[in-house]
Structures are given as C-alpha cells and as structure tokens.
C-alpha positions as MATLAB code, in Angstrom:
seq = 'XXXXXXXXXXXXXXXXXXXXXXXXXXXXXXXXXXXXXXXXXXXXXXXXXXXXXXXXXXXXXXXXXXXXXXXXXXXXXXXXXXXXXXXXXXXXXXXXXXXXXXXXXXXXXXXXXXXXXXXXXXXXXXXXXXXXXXXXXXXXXXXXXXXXXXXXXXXXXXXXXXXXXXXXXXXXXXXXXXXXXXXXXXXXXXXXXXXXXXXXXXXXXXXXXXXXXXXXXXXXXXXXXXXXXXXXXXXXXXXXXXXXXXXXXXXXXXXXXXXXXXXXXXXXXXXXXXXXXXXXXXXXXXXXXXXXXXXXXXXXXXXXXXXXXXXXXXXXXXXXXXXXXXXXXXXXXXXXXXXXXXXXXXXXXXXXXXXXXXXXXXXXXXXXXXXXXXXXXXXXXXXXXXXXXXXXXXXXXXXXXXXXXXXXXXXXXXXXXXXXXXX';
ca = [
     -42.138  -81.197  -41.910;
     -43.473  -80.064  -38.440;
     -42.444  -82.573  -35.503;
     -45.899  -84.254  -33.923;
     -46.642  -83.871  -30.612;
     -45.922  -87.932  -30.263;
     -42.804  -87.254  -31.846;
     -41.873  -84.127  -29.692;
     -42.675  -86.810  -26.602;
     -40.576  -89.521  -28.371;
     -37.338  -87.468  -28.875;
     -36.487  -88.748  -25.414;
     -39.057  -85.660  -23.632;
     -36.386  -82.660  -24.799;
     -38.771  -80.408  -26.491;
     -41.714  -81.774  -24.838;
     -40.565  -80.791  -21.560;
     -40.777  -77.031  -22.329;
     -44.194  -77.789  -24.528;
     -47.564  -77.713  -23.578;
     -50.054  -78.336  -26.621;
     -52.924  -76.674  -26.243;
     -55.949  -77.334  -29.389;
     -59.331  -76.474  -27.804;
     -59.882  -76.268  -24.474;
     -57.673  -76.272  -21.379;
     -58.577  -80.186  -20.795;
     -56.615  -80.694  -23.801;
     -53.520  -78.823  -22.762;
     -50.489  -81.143  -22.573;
     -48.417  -80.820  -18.984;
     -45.940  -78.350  -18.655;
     -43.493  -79.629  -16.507;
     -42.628  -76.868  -13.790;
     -40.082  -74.328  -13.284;
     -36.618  -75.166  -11.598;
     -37.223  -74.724   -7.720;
     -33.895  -72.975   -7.430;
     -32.960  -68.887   -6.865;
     -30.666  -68.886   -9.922;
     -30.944  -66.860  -13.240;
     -34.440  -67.038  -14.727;
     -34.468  -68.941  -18.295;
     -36.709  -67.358  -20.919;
     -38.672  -69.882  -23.311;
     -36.452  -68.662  -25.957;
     -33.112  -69.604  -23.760;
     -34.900  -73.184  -23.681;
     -36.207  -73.455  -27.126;
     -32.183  -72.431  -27.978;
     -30.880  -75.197  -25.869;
     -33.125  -77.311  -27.715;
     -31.384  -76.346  -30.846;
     -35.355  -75.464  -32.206;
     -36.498  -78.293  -32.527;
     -40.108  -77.328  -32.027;
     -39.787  -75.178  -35.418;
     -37.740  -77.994  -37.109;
     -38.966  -78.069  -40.915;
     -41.041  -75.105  -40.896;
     -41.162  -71.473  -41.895;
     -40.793  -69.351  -38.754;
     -42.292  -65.600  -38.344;
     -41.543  -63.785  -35.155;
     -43.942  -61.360  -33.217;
     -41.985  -59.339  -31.268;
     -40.380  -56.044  -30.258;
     -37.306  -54.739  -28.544;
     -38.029  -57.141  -25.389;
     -37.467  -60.131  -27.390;
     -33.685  -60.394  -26.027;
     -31.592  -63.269  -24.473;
     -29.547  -62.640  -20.867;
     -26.917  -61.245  -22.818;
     -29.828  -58.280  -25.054;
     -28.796  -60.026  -28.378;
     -32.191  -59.684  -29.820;
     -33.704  -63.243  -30.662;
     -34.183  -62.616  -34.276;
     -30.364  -61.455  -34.353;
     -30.071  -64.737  -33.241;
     -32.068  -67.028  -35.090;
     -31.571  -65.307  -38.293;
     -28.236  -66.509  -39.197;
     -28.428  -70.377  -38.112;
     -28.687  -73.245  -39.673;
     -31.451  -74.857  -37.562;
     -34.209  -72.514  -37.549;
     -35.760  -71.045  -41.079;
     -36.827  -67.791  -39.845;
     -38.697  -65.617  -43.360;
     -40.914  -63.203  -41.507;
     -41.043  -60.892  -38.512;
     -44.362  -59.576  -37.254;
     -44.482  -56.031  -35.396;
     -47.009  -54.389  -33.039;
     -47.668  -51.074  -31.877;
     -44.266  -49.169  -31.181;
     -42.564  -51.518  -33.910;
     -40.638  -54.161  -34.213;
     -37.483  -52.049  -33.562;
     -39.442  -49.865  -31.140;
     -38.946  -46.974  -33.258;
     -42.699  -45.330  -32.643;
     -44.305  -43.879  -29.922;
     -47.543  -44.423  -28.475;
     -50.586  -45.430  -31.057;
     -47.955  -45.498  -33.776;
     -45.792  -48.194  -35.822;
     -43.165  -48.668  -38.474;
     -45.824  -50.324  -41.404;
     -44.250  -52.623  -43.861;
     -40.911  -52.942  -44.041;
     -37.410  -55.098  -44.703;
     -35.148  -54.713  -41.658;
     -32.292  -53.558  -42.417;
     -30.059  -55.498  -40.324;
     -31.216  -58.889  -41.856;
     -33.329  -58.355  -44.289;
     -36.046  -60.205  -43.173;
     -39.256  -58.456  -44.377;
     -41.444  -57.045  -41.470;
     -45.292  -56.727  -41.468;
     -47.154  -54.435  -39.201;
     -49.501  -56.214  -37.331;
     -50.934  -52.480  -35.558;
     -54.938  -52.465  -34.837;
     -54.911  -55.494  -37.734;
     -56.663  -58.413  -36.389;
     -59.319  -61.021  -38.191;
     -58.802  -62.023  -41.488;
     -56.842  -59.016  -42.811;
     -54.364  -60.165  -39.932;
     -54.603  -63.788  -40.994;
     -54.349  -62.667  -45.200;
     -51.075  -60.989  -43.911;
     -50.406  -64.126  -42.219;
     -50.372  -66.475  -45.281;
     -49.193  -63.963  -47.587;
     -45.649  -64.203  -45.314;
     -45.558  -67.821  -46.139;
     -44.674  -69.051  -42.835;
     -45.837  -71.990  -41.138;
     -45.437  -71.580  -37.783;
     -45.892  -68.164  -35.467;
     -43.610  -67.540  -32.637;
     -44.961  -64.699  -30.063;
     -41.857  -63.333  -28.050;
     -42.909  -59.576  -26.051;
     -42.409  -58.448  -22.230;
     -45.679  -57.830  -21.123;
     -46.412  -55.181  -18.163;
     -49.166  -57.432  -16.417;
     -51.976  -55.218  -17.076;
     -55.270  -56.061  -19.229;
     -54.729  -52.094  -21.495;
     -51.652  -53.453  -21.806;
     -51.972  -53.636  -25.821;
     -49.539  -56.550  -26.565;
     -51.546  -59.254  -24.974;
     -54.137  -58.225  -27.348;
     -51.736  -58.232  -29.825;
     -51.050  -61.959  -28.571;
     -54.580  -62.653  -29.134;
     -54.987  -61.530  -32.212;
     -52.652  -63.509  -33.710;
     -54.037  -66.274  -32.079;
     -57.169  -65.703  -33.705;
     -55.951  -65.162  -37.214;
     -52.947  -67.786  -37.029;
     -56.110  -70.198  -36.321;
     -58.253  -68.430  -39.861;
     -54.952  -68.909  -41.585;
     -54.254  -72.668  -40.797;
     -50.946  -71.511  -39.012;
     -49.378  -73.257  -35.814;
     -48.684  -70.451  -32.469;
     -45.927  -70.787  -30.220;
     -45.869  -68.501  -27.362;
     -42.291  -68.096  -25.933;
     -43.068  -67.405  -21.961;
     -41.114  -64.232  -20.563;
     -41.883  -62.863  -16.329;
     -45.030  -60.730  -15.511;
     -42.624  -58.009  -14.068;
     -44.959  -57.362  -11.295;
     -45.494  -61.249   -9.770;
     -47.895  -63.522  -10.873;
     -49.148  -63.664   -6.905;
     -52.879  -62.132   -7.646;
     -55.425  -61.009   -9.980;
     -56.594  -57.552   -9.482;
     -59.106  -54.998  -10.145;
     -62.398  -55.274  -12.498;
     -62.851  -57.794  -14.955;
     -64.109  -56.392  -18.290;
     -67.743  -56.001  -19.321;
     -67.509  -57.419  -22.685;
     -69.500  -53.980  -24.259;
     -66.338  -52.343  -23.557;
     -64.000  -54.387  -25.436;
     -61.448  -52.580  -27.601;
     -57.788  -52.975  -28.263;
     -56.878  -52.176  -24.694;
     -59.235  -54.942  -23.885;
     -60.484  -57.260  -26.060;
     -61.686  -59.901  -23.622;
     -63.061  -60.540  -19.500;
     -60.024  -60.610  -17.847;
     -58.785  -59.059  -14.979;
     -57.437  -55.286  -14.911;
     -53.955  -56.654  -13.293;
     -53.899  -60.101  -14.320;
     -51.351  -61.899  -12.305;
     -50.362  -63.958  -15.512;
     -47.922  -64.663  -17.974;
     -48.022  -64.566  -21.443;
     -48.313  -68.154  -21.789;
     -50.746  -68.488  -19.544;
     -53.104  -66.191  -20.919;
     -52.084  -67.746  -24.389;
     -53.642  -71.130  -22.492;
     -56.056  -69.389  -20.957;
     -57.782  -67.344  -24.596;
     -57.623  -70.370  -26.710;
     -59.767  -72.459  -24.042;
     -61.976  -69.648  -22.890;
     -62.481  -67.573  -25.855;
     -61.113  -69.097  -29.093;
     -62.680  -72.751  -28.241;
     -64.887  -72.402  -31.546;
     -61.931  -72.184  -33.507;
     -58.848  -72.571  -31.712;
     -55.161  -72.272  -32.813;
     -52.684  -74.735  -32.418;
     -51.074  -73.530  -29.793;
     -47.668  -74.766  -27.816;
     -46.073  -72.649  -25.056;
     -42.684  -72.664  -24.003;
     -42.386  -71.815  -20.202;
     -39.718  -70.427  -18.326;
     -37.485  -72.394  -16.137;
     -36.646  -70.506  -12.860;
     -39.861  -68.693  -12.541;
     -42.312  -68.548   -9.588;
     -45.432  -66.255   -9.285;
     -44.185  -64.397   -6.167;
     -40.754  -63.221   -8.511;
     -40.562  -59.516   -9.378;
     -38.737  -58.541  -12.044;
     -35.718  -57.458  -10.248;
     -35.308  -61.269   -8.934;
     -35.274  -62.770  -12.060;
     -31.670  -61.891  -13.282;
     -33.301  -60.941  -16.453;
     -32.296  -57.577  -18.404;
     -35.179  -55.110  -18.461;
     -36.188  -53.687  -21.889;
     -38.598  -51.151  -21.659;
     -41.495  -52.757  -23.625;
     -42.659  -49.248  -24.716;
     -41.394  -45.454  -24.623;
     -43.054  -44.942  -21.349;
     -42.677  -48.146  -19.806;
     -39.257  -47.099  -18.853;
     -38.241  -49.170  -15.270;
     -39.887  -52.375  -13.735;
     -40.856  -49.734  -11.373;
     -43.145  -48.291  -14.208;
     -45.108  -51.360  -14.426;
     -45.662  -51.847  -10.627;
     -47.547  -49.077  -10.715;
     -49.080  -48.692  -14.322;
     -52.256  -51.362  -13.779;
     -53.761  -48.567  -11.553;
     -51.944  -45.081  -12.523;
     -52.644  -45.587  -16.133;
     -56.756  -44.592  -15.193;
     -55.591  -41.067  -15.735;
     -55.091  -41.657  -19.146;
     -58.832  -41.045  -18.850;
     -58.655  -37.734  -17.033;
     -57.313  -33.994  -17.503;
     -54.672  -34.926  -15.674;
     -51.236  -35.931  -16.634;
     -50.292  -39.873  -16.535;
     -47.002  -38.677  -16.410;
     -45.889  -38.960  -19.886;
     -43.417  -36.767  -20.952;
     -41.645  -36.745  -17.869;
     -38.811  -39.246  -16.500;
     -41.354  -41.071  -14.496;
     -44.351  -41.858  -16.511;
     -47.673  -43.236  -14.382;
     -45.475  -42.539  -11.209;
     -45.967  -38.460  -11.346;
     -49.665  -36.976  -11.686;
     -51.119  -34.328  -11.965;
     -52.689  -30.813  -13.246;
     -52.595  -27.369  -13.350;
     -53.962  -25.844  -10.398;
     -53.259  -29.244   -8.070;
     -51.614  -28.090   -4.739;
     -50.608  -30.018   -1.792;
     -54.197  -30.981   -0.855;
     -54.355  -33.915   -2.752;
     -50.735  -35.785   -1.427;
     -52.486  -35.438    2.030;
     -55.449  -36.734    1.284;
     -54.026  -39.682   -0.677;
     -51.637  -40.269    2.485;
     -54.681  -39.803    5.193;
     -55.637  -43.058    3.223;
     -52.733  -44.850    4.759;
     -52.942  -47.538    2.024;
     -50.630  -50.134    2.230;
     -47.371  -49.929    0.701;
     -47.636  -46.821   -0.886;
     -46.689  -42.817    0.296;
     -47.552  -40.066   -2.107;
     -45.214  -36.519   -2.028;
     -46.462  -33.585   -3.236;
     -44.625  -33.114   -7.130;
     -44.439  -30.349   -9.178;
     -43.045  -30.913  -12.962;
     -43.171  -29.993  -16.392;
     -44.057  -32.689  -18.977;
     -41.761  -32.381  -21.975;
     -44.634  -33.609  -24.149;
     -48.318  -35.118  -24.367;
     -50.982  -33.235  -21.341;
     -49.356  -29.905  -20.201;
     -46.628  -29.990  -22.691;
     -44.313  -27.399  -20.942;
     -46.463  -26.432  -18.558;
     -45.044  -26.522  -14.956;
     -48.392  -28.937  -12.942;
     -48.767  -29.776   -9.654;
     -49.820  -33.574   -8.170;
     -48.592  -36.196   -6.561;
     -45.339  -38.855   -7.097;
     -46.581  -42.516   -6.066;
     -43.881  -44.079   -4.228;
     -44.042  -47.715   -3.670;
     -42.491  -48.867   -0.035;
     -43.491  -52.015    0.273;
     -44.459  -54.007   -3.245;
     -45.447  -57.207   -1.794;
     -48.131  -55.142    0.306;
     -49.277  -52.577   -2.578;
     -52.658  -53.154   -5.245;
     -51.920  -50.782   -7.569;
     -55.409  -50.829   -8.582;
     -56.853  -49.820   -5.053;
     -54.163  -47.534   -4.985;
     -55.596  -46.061   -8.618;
     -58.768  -45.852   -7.596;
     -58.156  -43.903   -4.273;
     -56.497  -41.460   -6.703;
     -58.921  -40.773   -8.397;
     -61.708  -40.507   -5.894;
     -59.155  -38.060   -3.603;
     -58.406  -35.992   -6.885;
     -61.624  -35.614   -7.502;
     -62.966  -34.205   -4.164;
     -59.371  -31.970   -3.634;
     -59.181  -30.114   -6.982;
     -62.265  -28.722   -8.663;
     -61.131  -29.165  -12.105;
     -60.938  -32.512  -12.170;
     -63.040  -34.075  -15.153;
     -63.183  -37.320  -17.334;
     -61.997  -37.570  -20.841;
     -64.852  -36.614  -23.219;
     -65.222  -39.724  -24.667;
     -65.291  -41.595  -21.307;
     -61.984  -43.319  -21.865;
     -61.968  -44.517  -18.693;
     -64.977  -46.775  -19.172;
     -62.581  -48.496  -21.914;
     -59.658  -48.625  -19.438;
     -62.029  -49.744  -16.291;
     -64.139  -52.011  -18.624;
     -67.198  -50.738  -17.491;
     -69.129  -47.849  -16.481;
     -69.181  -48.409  -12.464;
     -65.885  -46.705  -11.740;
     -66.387  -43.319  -13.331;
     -70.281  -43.467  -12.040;
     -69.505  -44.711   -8.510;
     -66.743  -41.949   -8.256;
     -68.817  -39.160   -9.535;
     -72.136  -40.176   -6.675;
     -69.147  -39.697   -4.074;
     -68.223  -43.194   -3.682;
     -65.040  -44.156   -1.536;
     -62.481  -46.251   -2.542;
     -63.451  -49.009   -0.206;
     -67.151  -48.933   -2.032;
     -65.796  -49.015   -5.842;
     -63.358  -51.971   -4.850;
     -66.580  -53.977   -3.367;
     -67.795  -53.321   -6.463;
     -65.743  -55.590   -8.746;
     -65.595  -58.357   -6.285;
     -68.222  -60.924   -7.472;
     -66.359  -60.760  -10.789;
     -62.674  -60.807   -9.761;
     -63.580  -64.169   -7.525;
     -64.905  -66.104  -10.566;
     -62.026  -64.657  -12.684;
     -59.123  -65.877  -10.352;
     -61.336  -69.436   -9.900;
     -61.275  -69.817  -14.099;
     -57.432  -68.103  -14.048;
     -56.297  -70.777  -11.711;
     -56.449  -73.657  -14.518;
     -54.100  -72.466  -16.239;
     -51.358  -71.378  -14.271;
     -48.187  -73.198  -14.805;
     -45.955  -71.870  -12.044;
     -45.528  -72.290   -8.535;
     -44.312  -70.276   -5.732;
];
C-alpha cells in the first residue's frame, strides 16, 4: 500500500522533504524544501530517494523510465541498483528513443524486450504516447512510474516529451509519476529563444515552452501537469536534487556525464545544441558523424567566408574557426565539407540560440547553396514559421531575436512558479 502524502509528512518529514505533490495545478504543489547552499557534490533525486531507503515507492510496483543517464556518482545504473533489494519492488522498465541500454541511434529503439542483465521485461515507450502508452502502462502491472533521464535543456530535446507523455498516459492509466530531478547541464539561469506556436507541435515539441528552457526535469514535470495536463492531471511527486543551483553547469556539479544520446557526447555538446541543432533543418551538416556533433558545421562548397562573417558579429562568448572535416556518417557521409567550429569562450556570456540564429542568417548570405530542408523542418525545430521567413526577407539576427520577445517574457513570468532552486 502506497504511503499518503500525510503519512509521507508524518514519518518525521524524511521523504517529504525531497517530495513535492503536485495533483492539478501548481497551487496545489506541496513545498520542496531547497537545495543545500553548499559547493559540495551535487545529490541526484535518486541518491536521496536511496538514502531514504524508498520509501516513497514503499508497497508498490515500480517501473523505471530511463536510459543510460540514469546512474548514481559512482555510474552503477539505478535499475542495477534497485533491482536486487529488498525495499523497492521494481517489475518493469520503460525505454525511449535510443533505448533503455542506449543501444540505437537517432529515431531508433530496442522494442520489447527482457534485459538481460536482470530480467526485468522492458517496453518501448518510442513515438507511443495516449492511450496505447497508458494500455502499455497497465499491461506492466506497476503502480507507480519513476522518470530518471539527463536532459540537454533544450525544448527538441525528445526526452522531456518523453517525460510528458508518460505523464499523460500514467494519468489515463490511474498510475502515480515520480520524477527523479537530475542538472540541466547548461544552468538553469535563463529561458531562451522562441516559445512554440502550438500548430507546430510534434515530438520535438509537444507543448509552448521555451527553445532553451532554463529548467529541470522536475520542474517542467511541475510545470506540464499545472499548465497543460490540469484537465486530467497525474499524480505527480518530484524528488529534487540537493546541491543544485540554477547558475551550476554541469562541470560544477561533481556529477559523471553520460552522454544522454549518440551525439550528445560532452556537456560541451549541450551548451551549444539549443541553437546549433537548427541545422538539422538545413543542407548543412549538424555535425553528426564527426567527434564534435552541433559544434562543427557545414557544407560542401563553404569556404572561409562564413567564420568571418560569424566573427564580424562579435557575439558574446563565442569565436568561430574556419573547419574543414569529413562526417563518418549522416549529411556528407565521407565527403570532406567546409564550415565553421563554434567555440564557446565565455559560457556564462553565450545564448546559444542568438548564436544559432546568426548562423544561419551569415550562412545564408556567404554561401549560395544554402537551402531549408524540404519539409521545412526547421519550422518544427523553431516552432513557428518566423525564423525561416524572417531569414529568407534578409532579416538580421538582431531583428529575428526581437521577434520572439513578447513570447519569451510571458514564458519566463509562467516558468518562474515553478522553479525550485536558487542561485
């Protein structure tokens, strides 16, 4: 039998000091008592729901979502861990794209499975959402759903979405969520870039949030039950992090870095992915297939034109060098391209978005075969049509950024309920 919340409170505040309960909207979200203050190690909410001994899952049937981030300090992976004691009754694991091992590559995952290291049967949770996601829910027999993945901080991120999703269907299936808080890698100091026009939702978007967020997982657990699952929400607990404060990059949190994806490879990947990931609508390379995906660029026929440009710019933070390289798969499989490198100087003064968008306005007017994905995937990625239209009238960077303004001001006012950390 499930603790209640008045008996999570009871048990002398243990568990509900790294609990907030949130049914409806974010008026009914129970306190989350803050991070430590101090510069030590960073505890995950699975460290603190350890030290707990579980007692938030006590008496129920546990499934995990998660992937290869889903590691303690010392990269045991927290199903490793919870699978062979006593105190937690874990039956299910739950996998997204990549896999629950992380054996797939981009738009790919590992179906239906039983792991072979416990046994535990795993369901592929991939582009399933609504009640197919919740039938696949129940037919697991759990009771409770844990959420444990490293997010990258940016909205086309897909696991937040995957986050969401199970929100959603946990709520269709009658199951409890609890969201086990890990860093945003890049700070939680600012939300950035265009919020999404809701005509443009897809799975690298479902909802109108920000294009760099500034949040954790937690939050924006808090954040979609209140704001977009109100009509049905889940019953949703988070676990924060103790340690934690939005101005932390990864690299200050003592944390081990997992790469979250195949081409999510360094923190440094995911400083600069919320902008450098707009080329995934383009001819040129993002950089995949190289060793430093979303940092290199570029094309056949790009020359040293567009580096200069980029750097005439003088955008804070941020240099460009001219690159040459020869992706080892995806765009310009073993072709040798030329572009830019995006090397990040000062990260407390960069916007990777700005920085994105002055990309893609200086590769357009340097190289004359610049062009948009067919299917105007950057619309999807943007969340609107104003970028690729602005761009193509000859807009500047300073005119596309005005753009989104209006809409990133009421997005950080809404965002700013539900933030649970300081600093």
């Amino acid at each position: 039998m499930s603790l209640s919340r008045r008996g999570l409170l009871a048990a002398g505040g243990a568990v509900g000091a790294v609990a907030a309960t949130a049914a409806g909207t974010g008026g009914a979200a129970a306190s989350v008592r803050g991070p430590g203050h101090g510069r030590g190690r960073v505890r995950t909410g699975f460290d603190r729901l350890a030290a707990e001994g579980y007692r938030l899952l006590r008496g129920q049937k546990v499934g995990v979502v998660t992937n290869p981030t889903g590691v303690t300090a010392d990269v045991r992976h927290i199903v490793d861990v919870m699978h062979p004691d006593s105190r937690v009754e874990l039956t299910a694991v739950f996998g997204p794209e990549h896999g629950f091992r992380g054996t797939a590559q981009a738009g790919g995952s590992e179906g239906r499975y039983d792991d072979p290291v416990t046994g535990l049967p795993v369901y592929d949770t991939y582009l399933t959402s609504g009640q197919p996601l919740a039938d696949i829910f129940t037919a697991s027999g759990v009771d409770t759903v844990v959420f444990d993945i490293q997010d990258a901080g940016a909205r086309f991120y897909t696991y937040i979405w995957t986050l969401y999703d199970c929100m959603e269907a946990a709520a269709l299936a009658g199951k409890r969520l609890v969201v086990l808080d890990r860093p945003n890698p890049v700070s939680g100091r600012a939300a950035l870039g265009p919020v999404l026009d809701p005509a443009f939702a897809t799975f690298v978007g479902r909802r109108e949030i920000a294009q760099a967020h500034g949040m954790t997982v937690a939050e924006l657990a808090l954040f979609f039950n209140a704001e977009f699952l109100h009509e049905n929400p889940v019953r949703l607990e988070v676990v924060t992090m103790s340690g934690w404060r939005r101005s932390d990059f990864f690299d200050d949190t003592g944390l081990p870095w997992v790469p979250p994806s195949p081409n999510m490879p360094t923190p440094e990947t995911a400083l600069v992915y919320s902008g450098t990931c707009l080329f995934e609508g383009t001819n040129l390379s993002e950089g995949r297939g190289t060793t430093r995906p979303f940092e290199l660029l570029g094309a056949e026929g790009v020359d040293h034109r567009w580096a200069a440009a980029a750097n005439a710019l003088r955008l804070p933070g941020v240099a460009f060098r001219e690159a040459y390289f020869a992706p080892t798969f995806s765009k310009f499989e073993g072709t040798t391209v030329g572009g830019v490198q995006v090397h990040v100087q000062d990260r407390e003064a960069f916007d990777p978005v700005r920085t994105g968008i002055a990309l893609l306005v200086t590769a357009k007017r340097t190289w004359s075969g610049f062009a948009w994905r067919p299917d105007n995937w950057i619309d999807k990625l943007t969340g609107n049509t104003r970028v690729r239209t602005m761009i193509d009238a000859g807009a500047d960077t300073d005119a596309v950024v005005d753009a989104w303004r209006a809409d990133l001001t009421a997005f950080r006012a809404k965002r700013r309920r539900y933030l649970r950390y300081g600093g």
